[in-house]
C-alpha positions in Angstrom: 126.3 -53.8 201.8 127.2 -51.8 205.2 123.9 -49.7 204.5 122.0 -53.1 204.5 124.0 -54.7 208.2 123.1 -51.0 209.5 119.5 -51.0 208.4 119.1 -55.2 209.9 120.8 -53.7 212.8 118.8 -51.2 213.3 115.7 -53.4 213.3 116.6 -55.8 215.6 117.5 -52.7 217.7 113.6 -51.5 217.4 112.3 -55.2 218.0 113.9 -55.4 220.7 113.2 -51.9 222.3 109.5 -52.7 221.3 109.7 -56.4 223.3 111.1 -54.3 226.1 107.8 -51.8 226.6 106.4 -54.4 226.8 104.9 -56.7 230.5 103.1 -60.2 231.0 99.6 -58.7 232.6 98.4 -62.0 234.5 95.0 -62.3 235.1 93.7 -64.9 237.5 89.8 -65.6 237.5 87.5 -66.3 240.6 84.5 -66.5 240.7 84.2 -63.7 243.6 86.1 -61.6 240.2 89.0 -61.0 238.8 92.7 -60.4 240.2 95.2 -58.9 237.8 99.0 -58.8 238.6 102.1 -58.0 237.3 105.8 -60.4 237.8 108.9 -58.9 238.8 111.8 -59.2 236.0 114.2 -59.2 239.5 113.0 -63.0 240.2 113.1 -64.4 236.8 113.1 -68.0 237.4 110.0 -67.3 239.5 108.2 -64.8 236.3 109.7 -67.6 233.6 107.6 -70.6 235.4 104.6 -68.8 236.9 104.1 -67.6 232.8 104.7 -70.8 231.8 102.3 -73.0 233.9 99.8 -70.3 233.6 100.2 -70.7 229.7 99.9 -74.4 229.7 96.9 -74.5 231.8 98.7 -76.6 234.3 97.1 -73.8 236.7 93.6 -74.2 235.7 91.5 -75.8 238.2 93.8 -75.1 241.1 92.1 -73.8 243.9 92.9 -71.0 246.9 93.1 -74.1 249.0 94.4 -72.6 252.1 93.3 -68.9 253.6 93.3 -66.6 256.1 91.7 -63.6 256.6 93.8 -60.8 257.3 97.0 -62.8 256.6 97.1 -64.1 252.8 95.6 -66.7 250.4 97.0 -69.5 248.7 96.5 -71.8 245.8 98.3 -73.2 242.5 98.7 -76.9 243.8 99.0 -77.8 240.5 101.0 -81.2 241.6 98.3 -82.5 243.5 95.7 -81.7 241.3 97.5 -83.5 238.4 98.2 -86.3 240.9 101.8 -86.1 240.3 104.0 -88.5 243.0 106.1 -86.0 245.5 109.3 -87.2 243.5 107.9 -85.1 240.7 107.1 -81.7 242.7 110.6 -79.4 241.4 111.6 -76.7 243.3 112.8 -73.4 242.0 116.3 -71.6 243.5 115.3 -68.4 246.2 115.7 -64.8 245.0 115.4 -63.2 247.4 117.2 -59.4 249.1 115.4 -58.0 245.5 114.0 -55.5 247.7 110.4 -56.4 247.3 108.7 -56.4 251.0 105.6 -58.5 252.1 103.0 -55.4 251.6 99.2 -55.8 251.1 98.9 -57.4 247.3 102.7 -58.9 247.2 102.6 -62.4 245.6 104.8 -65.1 247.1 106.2 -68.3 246.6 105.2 -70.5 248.9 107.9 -73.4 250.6 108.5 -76.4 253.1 109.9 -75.3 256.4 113.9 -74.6 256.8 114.1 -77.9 258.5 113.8 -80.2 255.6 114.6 -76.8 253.1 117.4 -74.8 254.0 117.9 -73.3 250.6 114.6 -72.0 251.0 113.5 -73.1 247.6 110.4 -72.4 246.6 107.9 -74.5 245.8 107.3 -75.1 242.0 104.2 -74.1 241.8 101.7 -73.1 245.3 101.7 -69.5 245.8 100.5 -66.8 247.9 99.0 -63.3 248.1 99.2 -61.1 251.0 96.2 -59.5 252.6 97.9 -58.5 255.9 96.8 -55.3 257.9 98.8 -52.2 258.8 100.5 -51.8 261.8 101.7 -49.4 264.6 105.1 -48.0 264.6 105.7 -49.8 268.1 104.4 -53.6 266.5 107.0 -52.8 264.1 109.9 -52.0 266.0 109.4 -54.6 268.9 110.8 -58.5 268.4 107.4 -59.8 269.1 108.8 -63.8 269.3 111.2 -62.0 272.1 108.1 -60.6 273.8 105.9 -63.5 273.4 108.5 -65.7 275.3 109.4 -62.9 278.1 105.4 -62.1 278.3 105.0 -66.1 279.4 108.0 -65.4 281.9 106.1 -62.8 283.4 102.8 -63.8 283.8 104.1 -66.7 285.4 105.0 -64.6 288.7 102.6 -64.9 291.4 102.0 -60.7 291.2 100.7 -61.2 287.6 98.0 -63.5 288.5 95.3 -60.8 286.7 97.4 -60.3 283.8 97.8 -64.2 283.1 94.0 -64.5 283.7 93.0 -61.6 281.5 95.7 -63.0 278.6 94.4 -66.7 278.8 90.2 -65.3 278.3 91.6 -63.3 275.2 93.1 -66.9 274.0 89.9 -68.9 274.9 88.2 -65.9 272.7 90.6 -66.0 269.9 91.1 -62.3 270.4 95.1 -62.5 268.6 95.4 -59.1 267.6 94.0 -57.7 271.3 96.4 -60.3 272.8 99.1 -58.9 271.1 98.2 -55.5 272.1 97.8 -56.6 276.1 101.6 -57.6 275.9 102.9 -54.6 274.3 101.1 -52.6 276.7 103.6 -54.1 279.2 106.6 -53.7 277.2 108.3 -51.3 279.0 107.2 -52.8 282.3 108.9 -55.9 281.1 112.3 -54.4 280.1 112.7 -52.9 283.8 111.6 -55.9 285.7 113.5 -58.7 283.0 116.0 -56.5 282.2 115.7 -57.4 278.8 115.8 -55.5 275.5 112.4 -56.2 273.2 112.8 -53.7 270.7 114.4 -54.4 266.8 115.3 -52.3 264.3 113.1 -51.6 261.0 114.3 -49.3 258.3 112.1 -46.1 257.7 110.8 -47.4 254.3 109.6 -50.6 255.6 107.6 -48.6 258.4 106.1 -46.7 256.4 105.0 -49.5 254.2 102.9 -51.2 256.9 101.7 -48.5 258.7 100.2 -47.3 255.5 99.9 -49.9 253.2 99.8 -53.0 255.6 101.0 -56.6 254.4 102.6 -59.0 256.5 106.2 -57.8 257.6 106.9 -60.8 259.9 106.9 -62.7 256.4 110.0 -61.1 255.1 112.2 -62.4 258.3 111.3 -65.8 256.7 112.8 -66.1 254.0 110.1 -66.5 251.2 110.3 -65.1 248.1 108.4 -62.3 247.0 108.0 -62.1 242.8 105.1 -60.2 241.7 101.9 -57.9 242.9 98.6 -57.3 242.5 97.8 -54.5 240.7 94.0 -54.5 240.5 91.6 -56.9 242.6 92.6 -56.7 246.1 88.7 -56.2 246.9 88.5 -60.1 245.1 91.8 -61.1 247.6 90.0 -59.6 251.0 86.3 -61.7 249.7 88.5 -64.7 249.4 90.1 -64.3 252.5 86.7 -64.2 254.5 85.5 -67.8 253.1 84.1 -70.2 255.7 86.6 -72.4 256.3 87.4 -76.5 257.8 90.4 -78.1 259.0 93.6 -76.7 257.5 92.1 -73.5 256.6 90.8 -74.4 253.3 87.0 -72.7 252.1 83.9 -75.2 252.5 82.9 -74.3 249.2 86.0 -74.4 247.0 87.5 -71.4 245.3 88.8 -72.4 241.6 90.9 -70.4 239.6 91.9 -69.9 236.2 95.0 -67.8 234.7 95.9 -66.3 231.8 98.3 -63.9 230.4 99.0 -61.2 228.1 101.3 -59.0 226.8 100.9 -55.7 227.5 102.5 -52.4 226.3 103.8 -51.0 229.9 102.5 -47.7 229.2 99.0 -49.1 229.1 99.5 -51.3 232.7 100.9 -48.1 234.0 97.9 -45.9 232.5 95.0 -48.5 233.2 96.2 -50.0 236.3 98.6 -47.4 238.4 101.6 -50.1 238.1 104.6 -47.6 237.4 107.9 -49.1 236.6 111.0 -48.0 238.0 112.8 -46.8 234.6 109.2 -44.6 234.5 109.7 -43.1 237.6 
């Protein structure tokens, strides 16, 4: 009788080593291609319901209703699209301080504004993918809201007359990034004259995240919660982003998606799509 409990025990040991080599692969069809991405087991209640709307179909026929090139893409309104009143649209709890930054390919969920959400819940179903760009060391390490509001300061003064001018024709031309750049460029000049400190810490990780990778670091000072990443079809994510767009950023000609899933031996994500998983490192 105890060689029978230790041979049961021993395969429920093995079926649950086996479940544990093994990941949800989700795949989420366009028709620019395919996007395939794995969920993080740090943000479970964010895996457990993405899976399980995914499975359902409840995500099928969702668009990428909302996107912006160089910044991120977002879709899975699957409450409007099943025409379900606002009562009915759940939030799930934040997980957030996983670790998990806002780099090019990082899927997060999207939420309403602190002001009506202080939890920062997420929404129950609309996510995101971030495109983002890299950056310079000196973007990073700068509190650009700081500079933004001591830049106005300054090109109000009657001696900054050029500056305001040159800074307003960038605006007319919807030249953000160079506008950014024309304000950094008088960073230092700023500090002296303001006597004001511009500059924030960012740890050494982070930087070299976004001035190699890129993403969207801003992002992670808002508290959103990041839960999975693409592992394959960020080519599909940067054709997305470029749509023609109308009002509220959303493509003139609509970009459906479907989603699936699949269980996957890690081994063979890791071999077939570069994902390695930290016990693997």
């Amino acid at each position: 009788m105890k060689v029978h409990f230790f041979g049961l025990a021993l395969l429920l040991s093995l079926l649950i080593s086996c479940s544990s080599q093994k990941d949800s692969l989700i795949k989420i069809h366009t028709r620019h291609g395919d996007i395939y991405a794995i969920l993080y087991d740090e943000t479970p209640k964010h895996k457990e319901n993405f899976i399980k709307l995914a499975e359902s179909g409840r995500f099928d026929s969702t668009e990428f209703h909302r996107v912006i090139d160089n910044f991120m893409i977002q879709g899975g309104d699957v409450f409007t699209k099943e025409g379900l009143p606002e009562s009915a649209w759940y939030t799930i709890p934040a997980e957030l301080d996983k670790g998990y930054l806002h780099e090019k390919g990082a899927i997060a969920a999207a939420r309403q504004s602190d002001n009506v959400n202080p939890e920062k819940r997420s929404s129950g179903c609309q996510f995101y993918i971030v495109e983002g760009r890299t950056y310079t060391e000196e973007e990073l390490t700068t509190d650009v809201k700081k500079l933004q509001r001591q830049f106005m300061k300054f090109i109000s003064l009657e001696s900054q007359r050029t500056l305001a001018e040159q800074y307003a024709k960038l605006y007319e031309e919807g030249k953000y990034e160079e506008m950014t750049k024309l304000m950094l460029s008088k960073k230092e000049e700023m500090e002296d004259f303001l006597h004001v400190n511009l500059s924030k810490k960012m740890d050494d990780a982070s930087k070299e995240t976004f001035t190699t990778v890129g993403g969207t670091p801003h992002l992670d000072e808002g508290g959103y919660t990041v839960f999975g990443k693409v592992i394959r079809g960020m080519d599909v994510v940067e054709k997305i982003a470029t749509e023609k767009t109308a009002a509220m950023d959303r493509p003139v000609d609509p970009v459906y998606i479907t989603v699936e899933v699949e269980e996957v031996p890690k081994k063979k994500i890791t071999k077939e799509y570069g994902f390695e998983y930290p016990e693997d490192k």
